[in-house]
C-alpha positions as CSV (number, residue, x, y, z in Angstrom):
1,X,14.7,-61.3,176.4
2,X,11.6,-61.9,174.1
3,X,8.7,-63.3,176.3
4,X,8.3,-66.3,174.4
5,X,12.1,-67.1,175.2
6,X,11.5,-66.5,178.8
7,X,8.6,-68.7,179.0
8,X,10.3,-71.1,177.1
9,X,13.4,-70.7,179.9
10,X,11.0,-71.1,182.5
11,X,9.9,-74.2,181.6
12,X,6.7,-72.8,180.8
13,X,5.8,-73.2,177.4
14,X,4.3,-76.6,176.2
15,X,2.9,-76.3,172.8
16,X,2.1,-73.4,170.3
17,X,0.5,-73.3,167.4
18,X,3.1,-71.1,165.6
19,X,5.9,-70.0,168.0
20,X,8.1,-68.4,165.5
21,X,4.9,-66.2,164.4
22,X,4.2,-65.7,168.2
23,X,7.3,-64.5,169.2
24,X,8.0,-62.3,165.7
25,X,4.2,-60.6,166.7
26,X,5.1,-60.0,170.6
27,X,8.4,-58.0,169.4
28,X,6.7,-55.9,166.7
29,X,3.7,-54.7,169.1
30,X,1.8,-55.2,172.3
31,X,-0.5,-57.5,172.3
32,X,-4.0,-58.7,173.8
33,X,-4.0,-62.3,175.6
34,X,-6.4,-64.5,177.1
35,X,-7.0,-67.1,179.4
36,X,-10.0,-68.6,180.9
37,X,-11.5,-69.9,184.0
38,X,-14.9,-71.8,185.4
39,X,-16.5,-70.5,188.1
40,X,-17.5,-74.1,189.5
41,X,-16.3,-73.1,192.7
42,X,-16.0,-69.7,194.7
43,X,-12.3,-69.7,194.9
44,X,-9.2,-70.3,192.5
45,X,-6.7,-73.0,194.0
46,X,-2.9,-73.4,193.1
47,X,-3.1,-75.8,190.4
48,X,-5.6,-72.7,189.0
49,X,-2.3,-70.7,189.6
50,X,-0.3,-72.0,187.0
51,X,-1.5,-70.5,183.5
52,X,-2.4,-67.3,185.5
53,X,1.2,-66.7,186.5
54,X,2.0,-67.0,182.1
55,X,-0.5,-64.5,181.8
56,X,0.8,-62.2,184.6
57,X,4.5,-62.5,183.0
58,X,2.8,-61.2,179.4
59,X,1.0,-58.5,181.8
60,X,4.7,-57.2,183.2
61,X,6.3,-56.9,179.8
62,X,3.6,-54.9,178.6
63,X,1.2,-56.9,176.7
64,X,-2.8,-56.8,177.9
65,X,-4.4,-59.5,179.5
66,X,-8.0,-60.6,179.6
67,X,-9.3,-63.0,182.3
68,X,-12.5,-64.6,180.9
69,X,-14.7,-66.3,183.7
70,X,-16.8,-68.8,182.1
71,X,-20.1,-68.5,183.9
72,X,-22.0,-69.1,179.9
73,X,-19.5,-72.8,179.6
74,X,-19.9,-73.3,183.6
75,X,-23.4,-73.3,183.3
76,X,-23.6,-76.6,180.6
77,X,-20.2,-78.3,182.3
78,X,-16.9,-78.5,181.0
79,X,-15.3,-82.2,180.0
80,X,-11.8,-81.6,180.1
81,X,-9.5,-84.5,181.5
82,X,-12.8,-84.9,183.5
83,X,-14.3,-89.0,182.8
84,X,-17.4,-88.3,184.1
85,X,-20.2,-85.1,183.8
86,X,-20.2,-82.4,186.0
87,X,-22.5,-81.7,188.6
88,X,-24.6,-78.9,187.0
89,X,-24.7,-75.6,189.5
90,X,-27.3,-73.3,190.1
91,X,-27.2,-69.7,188.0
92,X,-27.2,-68.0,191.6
93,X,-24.6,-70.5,192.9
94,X,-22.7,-69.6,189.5
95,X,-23.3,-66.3,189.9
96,X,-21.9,-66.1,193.4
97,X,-18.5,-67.6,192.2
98,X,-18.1,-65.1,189.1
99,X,-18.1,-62.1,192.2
100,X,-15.8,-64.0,194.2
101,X,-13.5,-65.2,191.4
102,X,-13.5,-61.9,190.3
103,X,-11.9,-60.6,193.6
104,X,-9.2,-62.7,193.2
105,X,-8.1,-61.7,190.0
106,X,-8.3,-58.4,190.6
107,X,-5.7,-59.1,193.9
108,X,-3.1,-61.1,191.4
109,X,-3.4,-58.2,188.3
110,X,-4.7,-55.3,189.6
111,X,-6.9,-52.9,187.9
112,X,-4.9,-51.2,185.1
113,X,-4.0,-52.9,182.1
114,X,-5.8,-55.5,182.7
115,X,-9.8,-56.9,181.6
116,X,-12.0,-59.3,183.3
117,X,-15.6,-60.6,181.1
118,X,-17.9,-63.2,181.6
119,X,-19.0,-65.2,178.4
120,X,-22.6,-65.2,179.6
121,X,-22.9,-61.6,178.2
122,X,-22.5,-63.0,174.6
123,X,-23.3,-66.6,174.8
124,X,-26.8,-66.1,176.8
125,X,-28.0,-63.6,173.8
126,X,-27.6,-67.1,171.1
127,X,-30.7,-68.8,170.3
128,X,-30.5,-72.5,169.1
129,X,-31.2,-70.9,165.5
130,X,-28.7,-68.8,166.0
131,X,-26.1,-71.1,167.1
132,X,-26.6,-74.2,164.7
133,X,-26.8,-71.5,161.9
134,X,-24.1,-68.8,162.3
135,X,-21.3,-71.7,164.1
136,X,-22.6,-75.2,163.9
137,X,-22.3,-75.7,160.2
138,X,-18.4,-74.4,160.5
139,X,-17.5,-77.5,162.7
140,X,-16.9,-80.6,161.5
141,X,-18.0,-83.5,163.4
142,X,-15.2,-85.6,162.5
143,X,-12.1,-83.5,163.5
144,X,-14.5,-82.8,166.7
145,X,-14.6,-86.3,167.8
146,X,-10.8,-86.9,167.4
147,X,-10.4,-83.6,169.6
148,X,-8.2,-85.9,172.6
149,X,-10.4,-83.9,175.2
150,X,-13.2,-85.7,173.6
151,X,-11.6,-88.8,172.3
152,X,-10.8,-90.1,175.6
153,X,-14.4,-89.4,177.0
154,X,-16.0,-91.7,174.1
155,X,-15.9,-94.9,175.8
156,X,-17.2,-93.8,179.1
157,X,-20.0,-91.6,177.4
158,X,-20.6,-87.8,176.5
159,X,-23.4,-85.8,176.7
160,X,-24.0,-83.3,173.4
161,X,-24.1,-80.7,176.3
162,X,-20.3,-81.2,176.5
163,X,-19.7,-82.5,173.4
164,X,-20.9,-78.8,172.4
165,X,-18.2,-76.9,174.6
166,X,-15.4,-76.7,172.7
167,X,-17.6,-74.4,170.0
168,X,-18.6,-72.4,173.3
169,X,-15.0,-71.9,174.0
170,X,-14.1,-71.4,170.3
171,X,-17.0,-68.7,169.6
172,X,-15.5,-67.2,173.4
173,X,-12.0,-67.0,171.4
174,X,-14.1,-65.3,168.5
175,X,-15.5,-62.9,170.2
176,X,-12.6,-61.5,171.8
177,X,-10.9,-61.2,168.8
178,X,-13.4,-59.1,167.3
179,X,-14.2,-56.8,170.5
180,X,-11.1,-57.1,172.7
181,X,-8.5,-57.6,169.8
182,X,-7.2,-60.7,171.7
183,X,-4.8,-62.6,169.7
184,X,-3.4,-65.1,171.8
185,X,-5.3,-68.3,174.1
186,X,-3.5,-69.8,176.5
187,X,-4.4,-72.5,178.7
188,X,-3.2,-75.7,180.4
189,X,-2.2,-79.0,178.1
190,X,-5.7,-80.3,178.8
191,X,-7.0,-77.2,176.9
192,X,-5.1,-77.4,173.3
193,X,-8.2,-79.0,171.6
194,X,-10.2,-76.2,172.7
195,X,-8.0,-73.7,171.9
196,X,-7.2,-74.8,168.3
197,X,-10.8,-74.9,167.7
198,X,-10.7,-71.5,168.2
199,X,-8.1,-70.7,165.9
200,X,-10.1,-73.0,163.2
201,X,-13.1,-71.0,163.7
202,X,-11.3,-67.4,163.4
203,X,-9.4,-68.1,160.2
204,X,-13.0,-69.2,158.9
205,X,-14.9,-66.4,160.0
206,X,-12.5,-63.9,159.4
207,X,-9.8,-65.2,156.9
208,X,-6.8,-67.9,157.5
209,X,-4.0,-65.1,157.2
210,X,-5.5,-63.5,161.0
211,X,-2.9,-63.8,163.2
212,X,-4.2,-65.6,166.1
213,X,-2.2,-68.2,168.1
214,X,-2.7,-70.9,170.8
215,X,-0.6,-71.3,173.9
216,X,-0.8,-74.3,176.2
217,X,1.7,-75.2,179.4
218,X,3.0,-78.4,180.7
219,X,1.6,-80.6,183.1
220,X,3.1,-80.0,186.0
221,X,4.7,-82.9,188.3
222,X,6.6,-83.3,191.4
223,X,9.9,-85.4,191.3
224,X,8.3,-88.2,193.0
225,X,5.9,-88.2,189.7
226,X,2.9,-87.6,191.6
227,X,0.5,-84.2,189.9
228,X,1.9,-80.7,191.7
229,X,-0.9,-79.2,193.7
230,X,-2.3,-81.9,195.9
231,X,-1.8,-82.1,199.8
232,X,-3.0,-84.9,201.9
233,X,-5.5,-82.3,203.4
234,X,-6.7,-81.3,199.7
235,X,-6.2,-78.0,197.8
236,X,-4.5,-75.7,198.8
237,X,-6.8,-72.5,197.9
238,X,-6.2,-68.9,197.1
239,X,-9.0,-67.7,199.3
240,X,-7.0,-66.9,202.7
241,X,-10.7,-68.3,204.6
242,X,-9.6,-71.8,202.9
243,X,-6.2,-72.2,203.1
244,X,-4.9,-69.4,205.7
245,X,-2.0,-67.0,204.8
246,X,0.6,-69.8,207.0
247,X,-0.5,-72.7,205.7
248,X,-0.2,-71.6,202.5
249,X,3.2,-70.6,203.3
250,X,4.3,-73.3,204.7
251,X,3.3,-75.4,201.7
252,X,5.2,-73.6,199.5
253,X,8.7,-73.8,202.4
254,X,8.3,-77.5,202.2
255,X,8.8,-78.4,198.7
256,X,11.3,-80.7,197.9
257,X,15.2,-79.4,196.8
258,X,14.5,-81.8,193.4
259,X,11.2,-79.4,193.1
260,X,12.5,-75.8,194.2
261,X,14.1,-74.7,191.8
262,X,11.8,-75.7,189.1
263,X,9.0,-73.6,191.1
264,X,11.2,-70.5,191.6
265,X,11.4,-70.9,188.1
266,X,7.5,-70.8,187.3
267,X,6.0,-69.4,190.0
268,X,8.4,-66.2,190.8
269,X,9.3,-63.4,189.1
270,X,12.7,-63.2,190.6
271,X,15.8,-62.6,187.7
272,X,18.0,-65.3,185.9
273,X,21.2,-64.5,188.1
274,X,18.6,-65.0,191.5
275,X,17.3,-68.5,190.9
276,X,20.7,-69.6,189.9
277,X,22.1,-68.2,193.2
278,X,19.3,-70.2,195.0
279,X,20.3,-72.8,193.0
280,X,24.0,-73.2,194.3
281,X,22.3,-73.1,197.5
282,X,20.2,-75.6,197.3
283,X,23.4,-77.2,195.8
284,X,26.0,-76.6,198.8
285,X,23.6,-75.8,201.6
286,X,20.2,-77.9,201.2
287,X,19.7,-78.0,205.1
288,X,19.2,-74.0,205.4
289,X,16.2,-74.2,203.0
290,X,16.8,-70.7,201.7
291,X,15.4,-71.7,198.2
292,X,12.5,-72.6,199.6
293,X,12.1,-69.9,202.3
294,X,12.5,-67.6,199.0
295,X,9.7,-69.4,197.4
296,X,7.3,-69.2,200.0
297,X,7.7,-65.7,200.7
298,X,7.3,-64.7,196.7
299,X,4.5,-66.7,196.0
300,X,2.6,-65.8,199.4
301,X,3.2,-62.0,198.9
302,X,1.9,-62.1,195.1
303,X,-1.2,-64.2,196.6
304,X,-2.0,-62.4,200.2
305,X,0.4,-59.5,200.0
306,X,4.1,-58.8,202.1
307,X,1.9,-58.4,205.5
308,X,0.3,-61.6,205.5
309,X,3.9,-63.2,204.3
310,X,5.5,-60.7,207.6
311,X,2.9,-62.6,209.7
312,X,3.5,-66.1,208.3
313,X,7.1,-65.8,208.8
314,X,6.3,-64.4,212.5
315,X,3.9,-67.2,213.3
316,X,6.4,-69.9,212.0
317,X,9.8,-68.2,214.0
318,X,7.2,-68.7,217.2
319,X,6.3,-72.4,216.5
320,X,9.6,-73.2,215.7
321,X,10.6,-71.5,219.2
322,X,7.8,-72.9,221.3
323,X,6.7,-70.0,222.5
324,X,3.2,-69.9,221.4
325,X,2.3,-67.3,224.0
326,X,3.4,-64.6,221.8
327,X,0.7,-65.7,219.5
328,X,-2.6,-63.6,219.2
329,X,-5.9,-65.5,218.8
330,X,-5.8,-64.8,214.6
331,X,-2.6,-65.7,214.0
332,X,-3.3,-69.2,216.6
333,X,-6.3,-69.6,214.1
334,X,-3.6,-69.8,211.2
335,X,-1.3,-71.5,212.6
336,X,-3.6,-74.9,214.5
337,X,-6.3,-74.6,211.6
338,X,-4.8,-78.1,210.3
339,X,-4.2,-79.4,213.8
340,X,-6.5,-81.8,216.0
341,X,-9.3,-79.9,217.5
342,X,-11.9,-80.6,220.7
343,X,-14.6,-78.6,222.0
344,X,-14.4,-77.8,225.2
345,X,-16.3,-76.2,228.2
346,X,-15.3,-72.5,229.5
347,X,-15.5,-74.3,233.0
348,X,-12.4,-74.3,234.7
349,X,-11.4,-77.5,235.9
350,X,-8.3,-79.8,237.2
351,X,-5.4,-80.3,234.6
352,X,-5.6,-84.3,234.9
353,X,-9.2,-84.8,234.7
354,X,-9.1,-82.4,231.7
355,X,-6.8,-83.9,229.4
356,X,-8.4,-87.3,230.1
357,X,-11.9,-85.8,229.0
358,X,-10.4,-84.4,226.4
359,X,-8.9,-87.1,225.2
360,X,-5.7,-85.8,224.9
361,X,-4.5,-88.1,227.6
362,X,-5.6,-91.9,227.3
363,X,-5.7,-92.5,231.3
364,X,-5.2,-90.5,234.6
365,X,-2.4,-92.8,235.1
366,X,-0.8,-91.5,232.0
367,X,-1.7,-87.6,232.4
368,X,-0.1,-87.3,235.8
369,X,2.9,-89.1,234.5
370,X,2.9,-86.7,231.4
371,X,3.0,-83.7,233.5
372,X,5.0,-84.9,236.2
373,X,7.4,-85.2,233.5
374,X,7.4,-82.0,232.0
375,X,5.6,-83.1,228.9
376,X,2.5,-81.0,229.1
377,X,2.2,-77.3,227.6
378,X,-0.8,-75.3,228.1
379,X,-0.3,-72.2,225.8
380,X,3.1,-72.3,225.8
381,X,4.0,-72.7,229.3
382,X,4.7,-76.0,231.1
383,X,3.0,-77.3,234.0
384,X,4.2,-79.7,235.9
385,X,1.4,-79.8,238.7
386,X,-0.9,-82.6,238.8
387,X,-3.3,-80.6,240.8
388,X,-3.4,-77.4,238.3
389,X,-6.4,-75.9,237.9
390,X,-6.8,-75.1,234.0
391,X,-8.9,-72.1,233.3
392,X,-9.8,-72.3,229.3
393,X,-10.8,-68.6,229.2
394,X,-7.5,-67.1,230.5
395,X,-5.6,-66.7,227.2
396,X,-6.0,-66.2,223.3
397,X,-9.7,-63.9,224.3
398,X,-11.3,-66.9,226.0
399,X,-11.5,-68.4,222.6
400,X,-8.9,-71.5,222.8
401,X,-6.3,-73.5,224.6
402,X,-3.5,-75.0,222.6
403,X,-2.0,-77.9,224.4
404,X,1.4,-79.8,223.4
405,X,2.1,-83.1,224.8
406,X,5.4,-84.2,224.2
407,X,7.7,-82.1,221.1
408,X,5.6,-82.3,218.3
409,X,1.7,-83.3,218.9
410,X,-0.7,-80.1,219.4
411,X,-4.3,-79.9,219.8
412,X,-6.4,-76.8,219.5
413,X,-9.3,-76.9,222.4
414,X,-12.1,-74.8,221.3
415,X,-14.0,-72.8,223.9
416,X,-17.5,-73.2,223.4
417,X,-19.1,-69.7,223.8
């Protein structure tokens, strides 16, 4: 299958600025792709994710793909779907999240095949002469302003700063052309302004029969309508010190059946004939969740790699079990990072009085009855003596006491050192 048909497929293909001409190029050679990213923070999250795993798919048929991290555009801002201007970042801050960002892509695409540059290298050598003279005259103010990217920031107010990034981006799209032989942008829907800008400035520059094209993908949504990528606790981030090897997991297990499918889809690199098998289980079996088990463990391993998807998968058989004891102290940092948290003393001290300052229990009245009862479980093991001493060095390396009160409700006790 032609790649453009499997994107298509995939549901990952939005808009292109000549698809026929696209998919007639990609049969007839190998060719160079790009797709950029800001540095505005020191990690990539999953909504980040989504035009990377397009580029990966170009990367596994062949073609070569170049990562451009935008440390020259990050340093002025970037006004895509964005309503108000960016908080402007320090060149060492900037810096710092090129190195970092960098890391990252070279864990999703390796090292072979595969080119990472920084627009600073070429954009940082302009002067103002330079730029109004060589580019500015070749832009036309009017088909800038009706750019949508721009169009819908009118009425709440641009700076020319921003104004000015989509030449940045087109002169990035340029210059890869001419030193890279990059032929194909792609981005996210947001982008297509940018990216056709690009394309306008090439055929300029260099004649309108070069064969360069533009490649944007959908917005992504959830069934309920709400945007893909958003928890209640925020992003959920590439960098494992963010979002830890099980929780990213676990967000990608409990997606919804009207979702899975549709994410297997663009976020997998499993066959045809799989995701339809997947499909008739999610179909005829919904409650076993193998869909999304699959999911989760295809998405984590191309992320953190098969041993931190073994551990996830260990850490959520032993949750599911109760039997936290079998936990070591990294994996109980994965799996309570989201979970209420209390510092507490390395003092041992009675059960009772313990939960109560800890505020786990409300009342002595209700602590004894909660452990009389059974309902207390201090690392794993119940205790159903109301004059326990509770020693919160004795398990996990004197670092933490997980407590469950009833089936569900957990709190991580921290030991201060």
């Amino acid at each position: 299958m032609n790649i453009i048909d499997e994107l298509k497929w995939r549901g990952a293909l939005n808009q292109a600025t000549d698809e026929e001409g696209l998919r007639k190029l990609t049969e007839e050679k190998k060719i160079a792709l790009y797709c950029g990213t800001d540095p505005s923070g020191d990690s990539l999250h999953i909504g980040h994710l989504i035009p990377f795993m397009m580029l990966k798919r170009f990367q596994l048929a062949g073609h070569k793909p170049v990562i451009l991290i935008g440390e020259g555009t990050g340093a002025i801002g970037d006004p895509s779907g964005r309503k108000t201007e960016r908080d402007l970042q320090t060149m060492t801050r900037l810096q710092q999240n090129v190195q970092s960002l960098t890391q990252q892509m070279i864990r999703l695409f390796g090292t072979e095949n595969f080119t990472i540059v920084n627009n600073y290298d070429w954009l940082s050598k302009f002067t103002m002469i330079d730029f109004l003279r060589d580019y500015g005259k070749l832009f036309n103010l009017n088909t800038m302003l009706n750019k949508e990217v721009v169009a819908s920031r009118l009425d709440a107010g641009i700076s020319f700063t921003e104004f000015t990034y989509q030449i940045l981006q087109a002169i990035d799209f340029l210059h890869l052309y001419r030193h890279n032989d990059v032929q194909l942008q792609i981005g996210g829907s947001d982008q297509w302004g940018n990216i056709t800008s690009g394309i306008d400035l090439i055929h300029k520059v260099e004649g309108s029969d070069t064969k360069v094209f533009g490649l944007t993908i959908p917005l992504m949504l959830k069934a309920d309508g709400t945007k893909f990528g958003k928890t209640a606790g925020g992003a959920v981030w590439l960098d494992p010190k963010k979002t830890s090897p099980y929780e990213f997991y676990q967000f990608w297990f409990n997606q919804d059946d009207r979702d899975v499918v549709k994410y297997l889809k663009y976020f997998t690199f499993l066959s045809q004939e799989e995701i339809a098998a997947l499909e008739e289980k999610v179909r005829t079996e919904p409650w076993k969740r193998e869909a999304q088990r699959r999911l989760a463990q295809e998405v984590t391993t191309f992320v953190h790699g098969q041993d931190a998807t073994d551990q996830a998968e260990k850490i959520s058989a032993i949750l599911f079990s109760g039997n936290i004891q079998d936990l070591t102290t990294a994996e109980v940092e994965q799996a309570f990072a989201g979970t209420p948290s209390v510092e507490v003393s390395a003092e041992p001290a009675n059960l009772v009085d313990w939960l109560v300052a800890t505020k786990i229990e409300p009342s002595k009245r209700q602590a004894r009855e909660d452990v009389k009862n059974g309902a207390i479980r201090v690392n794993g093991e119940k205790v159903t003596d109301i004059e326990a001493t509770l020693d919160p060095t004795a398990k996990f390396d004197g670092k933490y006491v997980v407590v469950r009160r009833g089936k569900k409700n957990y709190t991580l006790a921290k030991v201060r050192a």
